[in-house]
N, C-alpha and C positions, 0 to 999 in steps of 0.2 A: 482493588475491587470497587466498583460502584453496582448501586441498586436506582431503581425508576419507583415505579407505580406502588411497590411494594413496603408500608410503613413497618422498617425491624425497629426493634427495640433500643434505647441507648445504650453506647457502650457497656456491657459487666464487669468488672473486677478482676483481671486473670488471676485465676488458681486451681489449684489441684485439684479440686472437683468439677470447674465448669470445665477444663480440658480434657478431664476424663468422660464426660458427658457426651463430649464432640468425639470422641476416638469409639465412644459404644456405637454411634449414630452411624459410625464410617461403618461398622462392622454389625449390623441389625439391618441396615436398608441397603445397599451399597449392592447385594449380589441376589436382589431380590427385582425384575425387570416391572413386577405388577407395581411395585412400593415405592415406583419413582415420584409421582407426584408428593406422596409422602415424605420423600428423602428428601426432597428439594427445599421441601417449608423446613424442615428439622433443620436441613443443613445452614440456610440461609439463615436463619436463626444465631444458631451458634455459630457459625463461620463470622457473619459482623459480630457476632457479642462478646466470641470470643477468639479464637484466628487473629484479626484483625489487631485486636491490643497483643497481642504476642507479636503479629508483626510489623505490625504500623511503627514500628521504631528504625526498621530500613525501610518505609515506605514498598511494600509490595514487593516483586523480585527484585532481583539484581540485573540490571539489562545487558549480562552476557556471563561467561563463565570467568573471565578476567576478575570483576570486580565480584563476583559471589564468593571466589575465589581467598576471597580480599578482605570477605566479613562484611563486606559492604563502602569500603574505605576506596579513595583513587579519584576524587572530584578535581584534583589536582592533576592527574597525569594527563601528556601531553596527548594519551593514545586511548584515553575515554572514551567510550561513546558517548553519541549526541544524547541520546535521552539520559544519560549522569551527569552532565556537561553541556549545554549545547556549543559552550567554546572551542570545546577540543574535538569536537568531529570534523575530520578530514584534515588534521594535521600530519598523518604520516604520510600526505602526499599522493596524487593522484586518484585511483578510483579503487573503492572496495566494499565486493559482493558480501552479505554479512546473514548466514542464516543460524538461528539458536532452538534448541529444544528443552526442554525442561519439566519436571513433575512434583512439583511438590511436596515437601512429606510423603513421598510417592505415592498420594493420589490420582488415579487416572480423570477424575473429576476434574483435577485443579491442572490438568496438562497445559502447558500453554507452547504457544510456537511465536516465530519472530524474523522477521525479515527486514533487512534495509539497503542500500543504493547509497553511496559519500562518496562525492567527489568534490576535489579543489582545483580553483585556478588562480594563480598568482597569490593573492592576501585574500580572500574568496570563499568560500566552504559550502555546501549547501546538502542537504540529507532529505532522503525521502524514505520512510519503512510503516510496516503495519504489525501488529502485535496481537492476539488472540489467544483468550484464557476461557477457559469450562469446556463444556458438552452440549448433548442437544438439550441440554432440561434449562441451563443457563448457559449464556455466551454472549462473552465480552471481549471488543475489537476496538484497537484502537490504532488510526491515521495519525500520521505526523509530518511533519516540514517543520526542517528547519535551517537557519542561517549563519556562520558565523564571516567574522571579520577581524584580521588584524588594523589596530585603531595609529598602534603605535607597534615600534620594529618588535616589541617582545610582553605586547599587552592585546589580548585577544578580550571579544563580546560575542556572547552567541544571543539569539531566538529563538526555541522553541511551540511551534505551533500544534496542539493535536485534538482530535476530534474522537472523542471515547463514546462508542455506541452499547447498549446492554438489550440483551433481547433473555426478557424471563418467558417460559413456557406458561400458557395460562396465565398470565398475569399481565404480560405487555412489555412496550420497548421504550425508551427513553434514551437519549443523547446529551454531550455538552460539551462548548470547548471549554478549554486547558491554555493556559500559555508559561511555559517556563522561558527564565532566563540566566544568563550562566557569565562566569569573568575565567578568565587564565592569565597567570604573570609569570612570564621566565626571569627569576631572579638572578640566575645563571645560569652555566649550562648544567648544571647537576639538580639544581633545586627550582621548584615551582610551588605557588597558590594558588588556589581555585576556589569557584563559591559556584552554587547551585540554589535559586530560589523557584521552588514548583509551584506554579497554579497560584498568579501572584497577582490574578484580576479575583481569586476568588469565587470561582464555578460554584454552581449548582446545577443539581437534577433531578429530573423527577418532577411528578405534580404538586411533591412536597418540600420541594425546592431544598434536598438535603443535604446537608455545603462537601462537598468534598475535598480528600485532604490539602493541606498546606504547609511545606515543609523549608527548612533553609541547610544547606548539608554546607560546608566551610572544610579544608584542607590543605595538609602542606605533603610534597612529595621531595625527598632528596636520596641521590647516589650516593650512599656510603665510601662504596669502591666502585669499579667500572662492572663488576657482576654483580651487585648486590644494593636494591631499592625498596627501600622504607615509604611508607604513607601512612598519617595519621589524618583522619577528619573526626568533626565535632558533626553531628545531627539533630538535629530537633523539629520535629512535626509538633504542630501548635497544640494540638488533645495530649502531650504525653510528654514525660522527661525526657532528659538529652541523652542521645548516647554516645561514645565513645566506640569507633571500628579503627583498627590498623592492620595496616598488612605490608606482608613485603614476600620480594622476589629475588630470588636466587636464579639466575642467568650462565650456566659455566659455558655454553656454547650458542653459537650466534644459533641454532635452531631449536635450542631445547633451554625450557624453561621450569623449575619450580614454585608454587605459590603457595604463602599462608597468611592465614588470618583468625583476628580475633574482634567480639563484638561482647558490646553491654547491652541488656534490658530490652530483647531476654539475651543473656548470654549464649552465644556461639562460638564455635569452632569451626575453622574452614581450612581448607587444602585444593592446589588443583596444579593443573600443568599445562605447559604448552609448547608443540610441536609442531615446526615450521619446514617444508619443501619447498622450495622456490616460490612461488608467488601462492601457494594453497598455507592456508594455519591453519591446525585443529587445537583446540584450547577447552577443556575441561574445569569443570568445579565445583565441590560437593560442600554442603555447612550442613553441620549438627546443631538444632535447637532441644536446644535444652529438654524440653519436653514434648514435643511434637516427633523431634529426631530427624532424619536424612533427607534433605533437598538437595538432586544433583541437575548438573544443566551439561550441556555440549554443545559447541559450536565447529563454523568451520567458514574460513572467510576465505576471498578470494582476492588477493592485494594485485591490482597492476598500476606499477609505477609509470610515469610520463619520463620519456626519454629527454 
């Protein structure tokens, strides 16, 4: 989440009062249509003071149900997406349609939707998608491009380019770019490393030039067996300790898959699956935060390989 024109307050402390404060707020203004301006200052309030450190340790969602899937771990896999990675998008080859939904906490406020276009050619990669989070009271969009390239037979580099627009009701719109950048090494064929560094010129927005985050996520992926893949990463965003996500997948058939995962601070629990017919995947994934409770997402992609 980013904010413009609007000065909230610094970070708060997460704990069991100021989250319960934000879960009264959901349920006092929320189903009341006059109390939206109301709701929106409340929300905005506590959603950066407090949301925000509860999730800013995965860096906002999970950009699809694979890795939400995952607790947030997979900076390594060859089959990331670009915005986890900008290395590894377009590694599975050819072209793939990529559309995701998702609801936060199941809030219909924090709905967000997701689109993207990956295709490769030869050592080549290139991504195009758009991402959009809130409602009409706040709404936030964000453009991307981005590039990768193999440098060497089994050492990838990506680019990441995006442009995050925020439009608050009543208060005004603010924009900024972003630029990540990302590595992949096949150390064999079983095992990989990956690193992801976001927003690594150091954006700001707003009239009050209010830095937005910046994070470095590190991981290793390896094949146990030919059905069963482990991923561990380290993460750390600069305002907050490091955490620890792993996940893994159980694969008993080439079109059906299970996932789990586990994360630190705040601790979560995740699960999810995925379900493949010829060139369509549907791919699910739900995590339990600790105290906020159930964020689920769904996807469904549309893979066409080059003959």
């Amino acid at each position: 989440m980013f904010f413009s024109r609007v000065t909230i307050p610094k970070v708060m402390i997460l704990n069991s009062d100021n989250i319960q404060q934000f879960l009264d707020l959901i349920k006092q203004n929320s189903s009341s249509s006059k109390r939206r301006k109301r709701f929106f200052r409340s929300l905005a309030f506590v959603f950066f003071g407090v949301v925000m450190p509860a999730d800013a340790s995965f860096d906002a969602s999970a950009p699809d149900p694979h890795i939400q899937a995952s607790a947030g771990a997979g900076v390594a896999l060859t089959q990331a997406h670009a915005t986890l990675n900008p290395a590894a998008g377009g590694m599975e080859g050819g072209f793939t349609c990529f559309f995701a939904y998702s609801r936060p906490y199941g809030l219909k406020e924090l709905q967000q939707s997701h689109i993207s276009v990956t295709g490769s050619w030869d050592k080549i990669s290139s991504t195009l998608g758009a991402h959009s989070c809130g409602y009409e009271v706040y709404r936030e969009n964000i453009f991307y491009g981005g590039v990768s390239t193999c440098l060497l037979e089994k050492i990838r580099f990506g680019l990441l380019m995006q442009y995050a627009d925020v439009n608050i009701q009543n208060y005004g719109r603010a924009g900024a770019w972003m630029m990540d950048f990302g590595g992949l090494v096949e150390i064999s064929r079983r095992t990989s490393i990956g690193f992801t560094a976001k927003n690594i010129a150091g954006a700001r927005i707003g009239r009050c030039r209010e830095a937005l985050p910046r994070s470095l996520q590190v991981g290793a992926a390896a094949m146990a067996m030919p059905q069963l893949r482990f991923c561990v990463d380290l993460f750390k965003e600069v305002r907050f300790p490091a955490t620890v996500r792993c996940g893994a997948e159980w694969q008993p058939l080439s079109f059906f898959a299970l996932r789990a995962g586990l994360g630190t601070f705040p601790f979560r629990t995740a699960a999810g699956l995925m379900i493949q017919f010829k060139s369509c995947r549907f791919e699910y994934g739900v995590d339990n935060h600790e105290v906020l409770g159930l964020s689920h997402q769904c996807s469904i992609s549309f893979i066409l390989k080059r003959r």
